[in-house]
N, C-alpha and C positions, 0 to 999 in steps of 0.2 A: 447633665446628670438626670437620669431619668426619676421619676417619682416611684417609690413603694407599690408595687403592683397589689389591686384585690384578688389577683388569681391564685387557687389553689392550686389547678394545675397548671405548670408555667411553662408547657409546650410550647407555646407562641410566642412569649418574651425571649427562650431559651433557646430557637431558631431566627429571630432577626439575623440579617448581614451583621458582622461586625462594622461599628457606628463608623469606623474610617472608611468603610464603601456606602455610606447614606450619601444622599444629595445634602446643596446646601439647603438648610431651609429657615425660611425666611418668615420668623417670626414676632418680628419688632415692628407690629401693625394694630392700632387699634381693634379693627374687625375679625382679628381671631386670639384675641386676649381673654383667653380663658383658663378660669380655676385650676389649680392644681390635678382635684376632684372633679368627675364629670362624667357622667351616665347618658350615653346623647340620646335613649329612647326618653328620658326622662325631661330631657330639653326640647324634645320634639312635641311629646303631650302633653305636659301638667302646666307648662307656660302660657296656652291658650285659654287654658280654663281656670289657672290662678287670675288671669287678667277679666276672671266673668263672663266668661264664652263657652261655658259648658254642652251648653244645647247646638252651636253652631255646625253647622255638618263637616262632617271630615273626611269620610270616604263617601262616594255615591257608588251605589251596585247595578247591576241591571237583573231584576228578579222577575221573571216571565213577562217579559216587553215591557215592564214598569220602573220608573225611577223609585229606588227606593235611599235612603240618607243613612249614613250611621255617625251620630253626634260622635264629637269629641268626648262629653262623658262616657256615654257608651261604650267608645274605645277604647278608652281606660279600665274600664271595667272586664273588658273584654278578655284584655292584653296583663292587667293581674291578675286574674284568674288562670289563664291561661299560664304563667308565668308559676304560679301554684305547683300548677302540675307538673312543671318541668322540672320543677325543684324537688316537690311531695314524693310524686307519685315513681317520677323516672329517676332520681337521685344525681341529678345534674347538679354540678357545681361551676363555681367562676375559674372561665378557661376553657374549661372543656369545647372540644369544636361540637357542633350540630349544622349536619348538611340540610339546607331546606331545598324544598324540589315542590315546585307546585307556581300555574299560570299566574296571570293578574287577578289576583280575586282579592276580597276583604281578608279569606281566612288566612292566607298570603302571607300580607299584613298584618294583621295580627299575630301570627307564629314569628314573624322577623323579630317585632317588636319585641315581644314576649322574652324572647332569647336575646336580645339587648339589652334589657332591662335586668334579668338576670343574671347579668358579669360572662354570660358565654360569646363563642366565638361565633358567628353566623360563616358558613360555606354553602351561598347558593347557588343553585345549580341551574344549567338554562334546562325547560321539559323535555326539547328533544334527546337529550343525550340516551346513550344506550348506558347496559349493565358494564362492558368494558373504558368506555372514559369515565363513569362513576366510579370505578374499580380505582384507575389510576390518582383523582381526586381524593375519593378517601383514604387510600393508603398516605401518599402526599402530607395531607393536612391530620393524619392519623385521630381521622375521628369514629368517636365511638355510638353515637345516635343519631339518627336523623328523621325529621316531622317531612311529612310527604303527604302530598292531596292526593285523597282517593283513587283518584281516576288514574294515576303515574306510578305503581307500585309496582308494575309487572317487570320493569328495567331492576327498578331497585331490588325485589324478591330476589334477583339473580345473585347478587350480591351477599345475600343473605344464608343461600343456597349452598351447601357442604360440597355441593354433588355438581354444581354449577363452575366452569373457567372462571366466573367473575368474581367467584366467593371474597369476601372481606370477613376473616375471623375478628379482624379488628372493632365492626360495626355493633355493638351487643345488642342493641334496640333501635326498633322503631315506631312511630307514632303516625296515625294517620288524623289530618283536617280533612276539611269538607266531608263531614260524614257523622252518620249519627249512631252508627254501633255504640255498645255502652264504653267501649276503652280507646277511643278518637279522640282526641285531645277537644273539642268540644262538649262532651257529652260529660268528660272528666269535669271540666273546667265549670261545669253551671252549681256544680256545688261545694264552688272555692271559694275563701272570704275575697270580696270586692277590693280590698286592700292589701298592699306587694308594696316593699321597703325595695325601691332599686338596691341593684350593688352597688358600692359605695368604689366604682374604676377610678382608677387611675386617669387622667385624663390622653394617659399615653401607654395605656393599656389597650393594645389588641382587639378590635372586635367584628372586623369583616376580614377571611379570607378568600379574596375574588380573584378567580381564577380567570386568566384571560379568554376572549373568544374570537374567533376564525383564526387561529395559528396551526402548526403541523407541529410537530413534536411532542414531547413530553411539556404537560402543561405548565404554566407558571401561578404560582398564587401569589397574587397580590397583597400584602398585608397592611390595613389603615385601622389607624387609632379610630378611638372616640372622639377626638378632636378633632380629626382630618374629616368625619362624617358632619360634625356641625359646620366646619370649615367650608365644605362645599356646598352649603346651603346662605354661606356669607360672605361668596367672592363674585361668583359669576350671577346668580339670583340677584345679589345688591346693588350689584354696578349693573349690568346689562338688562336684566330680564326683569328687575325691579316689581316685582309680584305685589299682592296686596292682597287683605282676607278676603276682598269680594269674588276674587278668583277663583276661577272653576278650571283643573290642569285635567288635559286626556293624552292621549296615544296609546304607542304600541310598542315603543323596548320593555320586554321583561324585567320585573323588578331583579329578576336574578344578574341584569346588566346593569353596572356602577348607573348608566345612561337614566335606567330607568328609574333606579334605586332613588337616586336624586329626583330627575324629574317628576318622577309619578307617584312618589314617596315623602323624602323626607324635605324638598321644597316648597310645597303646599301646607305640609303641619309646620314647618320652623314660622310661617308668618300665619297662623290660623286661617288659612284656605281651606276648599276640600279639591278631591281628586275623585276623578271617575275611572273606578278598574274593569274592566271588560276585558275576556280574554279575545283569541280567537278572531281579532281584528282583519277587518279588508278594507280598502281605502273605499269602498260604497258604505260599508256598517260605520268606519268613524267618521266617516259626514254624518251619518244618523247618530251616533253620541254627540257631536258639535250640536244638531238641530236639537235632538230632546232633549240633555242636561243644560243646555245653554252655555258650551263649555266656551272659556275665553284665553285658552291656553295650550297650545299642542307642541308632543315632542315626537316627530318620527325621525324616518329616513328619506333621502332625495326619491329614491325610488318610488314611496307614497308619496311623495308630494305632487311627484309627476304624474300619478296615475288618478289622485283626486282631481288635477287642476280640471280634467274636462266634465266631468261629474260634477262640479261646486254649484252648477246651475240651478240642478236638480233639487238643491238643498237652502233651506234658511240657515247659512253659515253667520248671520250678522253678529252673533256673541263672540264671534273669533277677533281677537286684538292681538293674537302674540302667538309665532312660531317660529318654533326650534327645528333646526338641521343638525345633525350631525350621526357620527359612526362610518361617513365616508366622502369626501368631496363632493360639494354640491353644484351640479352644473351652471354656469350662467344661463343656459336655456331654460333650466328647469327654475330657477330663482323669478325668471324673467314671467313665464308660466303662468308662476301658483300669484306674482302679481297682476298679471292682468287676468286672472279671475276673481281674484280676492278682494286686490287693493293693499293687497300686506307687504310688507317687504321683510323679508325673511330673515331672521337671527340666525346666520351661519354659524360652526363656529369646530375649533380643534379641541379634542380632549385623549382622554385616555385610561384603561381600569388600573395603570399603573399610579399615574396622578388621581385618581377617581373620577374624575369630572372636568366639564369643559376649563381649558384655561388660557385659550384664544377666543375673541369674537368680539362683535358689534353690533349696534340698534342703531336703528334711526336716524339722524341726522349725520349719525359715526358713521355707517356703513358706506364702503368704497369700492365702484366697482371690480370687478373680481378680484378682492380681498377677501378673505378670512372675516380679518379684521386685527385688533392687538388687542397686545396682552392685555387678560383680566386685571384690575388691579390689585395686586398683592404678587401677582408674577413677573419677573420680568424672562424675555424671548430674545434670543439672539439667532443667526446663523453662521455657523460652524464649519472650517476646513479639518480634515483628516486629521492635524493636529492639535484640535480644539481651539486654534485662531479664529476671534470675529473675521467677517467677509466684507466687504462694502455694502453697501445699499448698490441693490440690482444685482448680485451675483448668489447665484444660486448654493447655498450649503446644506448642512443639516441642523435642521431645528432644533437646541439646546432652550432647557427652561428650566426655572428654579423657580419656590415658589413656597408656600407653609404647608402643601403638600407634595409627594414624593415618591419614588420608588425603593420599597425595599421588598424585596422578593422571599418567598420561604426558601430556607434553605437551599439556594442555588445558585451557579457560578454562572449565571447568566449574570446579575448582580454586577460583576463587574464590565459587561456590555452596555448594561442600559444606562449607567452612571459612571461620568466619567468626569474626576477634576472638579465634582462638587455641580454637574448639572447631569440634567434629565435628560435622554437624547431618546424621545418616542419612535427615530427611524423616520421620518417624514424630510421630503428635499422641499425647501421653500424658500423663495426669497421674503427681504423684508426693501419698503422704502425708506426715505429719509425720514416720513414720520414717523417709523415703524409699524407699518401695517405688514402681516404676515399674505405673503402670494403661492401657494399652497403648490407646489409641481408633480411630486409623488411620494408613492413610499421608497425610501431611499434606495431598498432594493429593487426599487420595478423603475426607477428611470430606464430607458431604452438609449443605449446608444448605438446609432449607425452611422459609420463612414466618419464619426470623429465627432457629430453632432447630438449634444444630449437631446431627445427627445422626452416631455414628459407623456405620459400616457393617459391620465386623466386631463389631457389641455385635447386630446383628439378624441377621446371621449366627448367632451364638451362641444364641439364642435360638429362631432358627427350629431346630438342628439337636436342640433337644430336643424336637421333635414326632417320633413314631413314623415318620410317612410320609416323612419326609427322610431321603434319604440323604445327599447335597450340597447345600450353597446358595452364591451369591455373590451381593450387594448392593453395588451402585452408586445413583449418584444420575445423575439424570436432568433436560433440562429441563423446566421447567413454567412455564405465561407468568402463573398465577395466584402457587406459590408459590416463584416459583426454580428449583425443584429439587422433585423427590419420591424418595421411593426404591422402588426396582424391582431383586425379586427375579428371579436363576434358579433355578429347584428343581432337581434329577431325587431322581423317587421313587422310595421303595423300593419292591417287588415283591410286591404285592397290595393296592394302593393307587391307586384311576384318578384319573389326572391331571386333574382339570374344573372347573368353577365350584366345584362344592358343595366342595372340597378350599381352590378359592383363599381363600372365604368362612373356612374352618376355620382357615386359616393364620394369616391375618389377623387376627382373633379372637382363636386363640394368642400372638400379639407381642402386641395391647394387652390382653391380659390379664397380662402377664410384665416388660412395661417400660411406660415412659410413650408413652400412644398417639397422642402425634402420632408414634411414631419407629416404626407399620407401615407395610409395603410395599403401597402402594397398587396397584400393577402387579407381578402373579407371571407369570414366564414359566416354564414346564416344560420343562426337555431333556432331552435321552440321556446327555448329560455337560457337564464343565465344562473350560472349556481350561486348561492347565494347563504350566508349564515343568518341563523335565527336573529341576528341581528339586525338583518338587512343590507351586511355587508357582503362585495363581491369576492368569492374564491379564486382569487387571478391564478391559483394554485394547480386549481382543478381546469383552468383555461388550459395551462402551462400542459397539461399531463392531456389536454385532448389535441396537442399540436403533434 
C-alpha cells in the first residue's frame, strides 16, 4: 500500500505500471529503512549541517583557473531561494514535471535540488540532445516548465517555437541559470527568504523521471522514488565505495545521468563530502582537477581511464584513493593500465538508469580477476534461462536482479520486458561462479554467434585492446550466409602504427593466440574513431549500420 502522495499533480503516481508488473523489491534491510515521509533533497542537505558542519564545502567550482568552495550553508541557501522561485514566481507545485538541461556546474545543482525540495518531478536532460529528442521527452513526461543554463536554450527555443517541428504547446515556461538577466532564476532567487519548508513527499512519491541513454527508439523514463534516491547513496557507497566527509568526488557523467546524479551528487552530500563539478572534461583537464582540488574520488568511463593512464605521469594524482568504472565493460587491459600508473585497482562495477545506480561490484581485497564483482548488498543477482530458470555456476544466461530498487517505466509496455516474474532483467549475458561473482559477456543482444559458438564481443574487445597498436576497438557480429554470423572489428590505431593488411593479419593472430580461435575478427575495419554517447558509451548500433 503505497503512502498518501504530497502531489497536487498526480501525473506520475497516475502513470506507474500497474504494481503487478513491479519487480520484487526488497525492502526488509536495515539500510533503506526509511520514514514514511521523506524529501531526499532534504536528507541530502540539512543532515550535514544539523550535525555542525555548516561551513564544510560541498560543491567545488572552477572560477577562472581557481578553486573556489560553495559551503553546505551556502547551498542551502541557495537551493531555498531558489526553490522560492519555482514555487513564487513560476507557480510550480508538487508533481508537476520540470525538465533540467544544463552541464556539470553548481547552478546545476542547485536547480536539481531546488526542484526536489519542492515536491516536483525532476526530468534531466543530457546537453547534447537536439529540439527533436527534447520534443519526444517532454511530451512523454508531459511536462510543463523547464530551468535551463544559459548557454543550451537554442535546442530548447525550438520547442517553444509555434513555428518550429519541435514545438511543445505543452511546455508553458522557461527559466534560465547560469545567467544574470533580471528573470534567471539566480537573479530572481537573491531576494527570496533564506528559508523553504521542503514538501512534506511521500517517501514513495515520484521525483526523478530518467530517461534512459544510448538506446534507438522511442525513449523510456525511468521513474524512482524519494527513497530509491537516498537508497542509492546506501547500498553501493556503504558497502563498496565506503566514502567519508574528507572526500573530495570528480569526473565526468552528467549529472543528467543516474551515473552521475549519484556519483557527482547525491553521494558526497548524503555523507558531507564535497564534489568537484567542472564541465567540458578531457582525460588531460581531469588529471588537472585530481592535481588542483586534491580530488580523492573519480567516476568515469573505461574509455577515460585508458586515455589518462599514459598522462598520470604528467600529473600529482597522489589524492586519488578510489575509482569508479562503469556505463560499459571495462577491459582487463584497461583495469590493468590505469594500475600500473596509479597503483589503484579499479572499482568496476554493473548498474543501470532503470535500477538507478550501480548494483554489481567490488573493492579491494573483493575484487576477482575479470569479475565485475557481486551483488551490492541489498541485491541479490542471478543468471537466467529463457524461461527464467537459475543456470549453474559457469553457464552463461541473462542477468536477473532484485533489489530495494527497481524498474518501473512511465507509461510503457516495454514494462513488461524489462521485469519479468518479480526480477530485473538489464539485458546483460553473464555468467556467475560458485561464489557468486558476476563475469559480464554482453549485452544480451550483441552476443555473436558463429557456426554454433556463442561468441562475446566485449571478451574480443578486451583482448584486442592489449595489442600496442589499439587504441580503440568495438566488435559486433555480423551476417555471414556460411556461419551466421562472424565477428568484425573497428580498430583506430595508435599513432605510429599504419593501419593495413599487414596490421589486420597481426591482429588477428593476436586474438587466436590470447582466446580460443574461432572467437577472431575475421573482418577489421580501421577508423578515426568510434561513435560513442555522451555517456561514454559505445553505439554498437551505429557500428551495425556502417557494416
Amino acid at each position: 500500500m503505497m503512502e498518501p502522495s504530497a502531489h497536487v499533480d498526480t501525473f506520475a503516481r497516475d502513470n506507474l505500471p500497474p504494481q503487478d508488473q513491479w519487480p520484487v523489491f526488497l525492502l526488509d534491510n536495515p539500510d533503506v529503512a526509511y520514514p514514511p515521509r521523506l524529501n531526499c533533497a532534504t536528507e541530502l542537505l540539512e543532515r550535514t549541517i544539523e550535525a555542525g558542519h555548516p561551513d564544510r564545502p560541498a560543491i567545488w567550482s572552477d572560477v577562472d583557473g581557481k578553486p573556489r568552495a560553495t559551503t553546505y550553508g551556502e547551498l542551502l541557501s541557495m537551493v531555498n531561494r531558489s526553490a522560492h522561485v519555482l514555487v513564487d514566481e513560476m507557480g510550480l507545485r508538487p508533481g508537476n514535471r520540470v525538465l533540467l538541461r544544463g552541464p556539470n556546474t553548481l547552478q546545476m545543482a542547485v536547480a536539481t535540488l531546488a526542484a526536489l525540495k519542492a515536491g516536483l518531478v525532476i526530468v534531466p536532460t543530457m546537453p547534447l540532445l537536439r529540439a527533436k529528442e527534447l520534443k519526444q521527452i517532454i511530451e512523454k513526461a508531459q511536462v510543463s516548465a523547464a530551468l535551463c543554463d544559459a548557454r543550451l536554450t537554442t535546442e530548447l527555443e525550438r520547442c517553444t517555437n509555434p513555428q518550429d517541428e519541435s514545438y511543445c504547446a505543452r511546455l508553458k515556461q522557461t527559466r534560465r541559470f547560469h545567467d544574470d538577466s533580471a528573470d534567471s532564476l539566480e537573479t530572481l532567487a537573491v531576494n527570496k527568504p533564506e528559508h523553504f519548508t521542503a514538501c512534506d513527499t511521500a517517501a514513495d512519491d515520484v521525483c526523478l523521471i530518467a530517461f534512459t541513454s544510448g538506446t534507438t527508439g522511442a525513449p523510456k523514463g525511468c521513474m524512482h522514488f524519494h527513497r530509491d534516491m537516498i537508497a542509492m547513496c546506501d547500498l553501493f557507497p556503504r558497502h563498496v565505495l565506503k566514502p567519508s566527509a574528507s572526500d573530495i568526488f570528480c569526473g565526468t557523467p552528467p549529472l543528467a545521468f543516474t551515473f552521475g546524479l549519484g556519483g557527482l551528487l547525491c553521494f558526497p552530500l548524503r555523507v558531507g563530502a564535497s564534489t568537484v563539478l567542472v564541465e567540458k572534461l578531457t582525460p588531460q583537464t581531469l588529471l588537472d582537477v585530481v592535481e588542483r582540488f586534491h580530488a580523492t574520488v573519480m567516476f568515469t568511463a573505461p574509455t577515460f581511464y585508458r586515455q589518462m593512464a599514459p598522462l598520470v605521469a604528467q600529473h600529482d594524482v597522489s589524492s586519488l584513493k578510489k575509482t569508479v568504472s562503469a556505463g560499459e565493460a571495462l577491459p582487463d587491459s584497461t583495469r590493468s593500465l590505469w594500475r600500473e600508473a596509479t597503483g589503484i585497482d579499479m572499482i568496476d562495477g554493473i548498474g543501470g538508469t532503470e535500477l538507478i545506480h550501480i548494483f554489481v561490484s567490488s573493492q579491494g581485497a573483493e575484487i576477482r580477476p575479470h569479475a565485475i564483482g557481486r551483488a551490492v548488498p541489498g541485491y541479490v543477482v542471478q543468471a537466467v534461462d529463457d524461461d527464467m530458470q537459475p543456470v549453474p555456476p559457469g553457464t552463461i544466461g541473462k542477468l536477473a536482479v532484485r533489489g530495494p530498487t527497481g524498474c518501473r517505466y512511465l507509461a510503457d509496455e516495454r514494462q513488461l520486458r524489462f521485469v519479468r516474474d518479480g526480477w530485473n532483467l538489464p539485458g546483460d549475458s553473464v555468467y556467475l561462479d560458485a561464489d557468486g561473482y558476476v563475469f559480464y559477456q554482453a549485452r544480451a543482444d550483441d552476443m555473436i554467434v558463429s557456426a554454433g559458438y556463442n561468441i562475446s564481443g566485449p571478451e574480443v574487445e578486451s583482448v584486442l585492446m592489449q595489442h600496442e597498436a589499439v587504441a580503440e576497438c568495438g566488435v559486433i557480429g555480423v551476417p555471414d550466409e556460411t556461419r551466421g554470423q562472424i565477428v568484425r572489428a573497428f580498430v583506430v590505431v595508435n599513432p605510429g602504427y599504419t593501419a593495413d593488411d599487414k596490421l589486420v593479419a597481426q591482429l588477428q593472430d593476436f586474438v587466436k593466440n590470447n582466446v580460443a580461435p574461432y572467437k577472431y575478427p575475421r573482418v577489421i575495419t580501421f577508423v578515426g574513431a568510434l561513435p560513442r554517447t555522451e555517456t561514454g558509451k559505445l553505439k554498437r548500433f551505429e557500428l551495425r549500420m556502417m557494416t
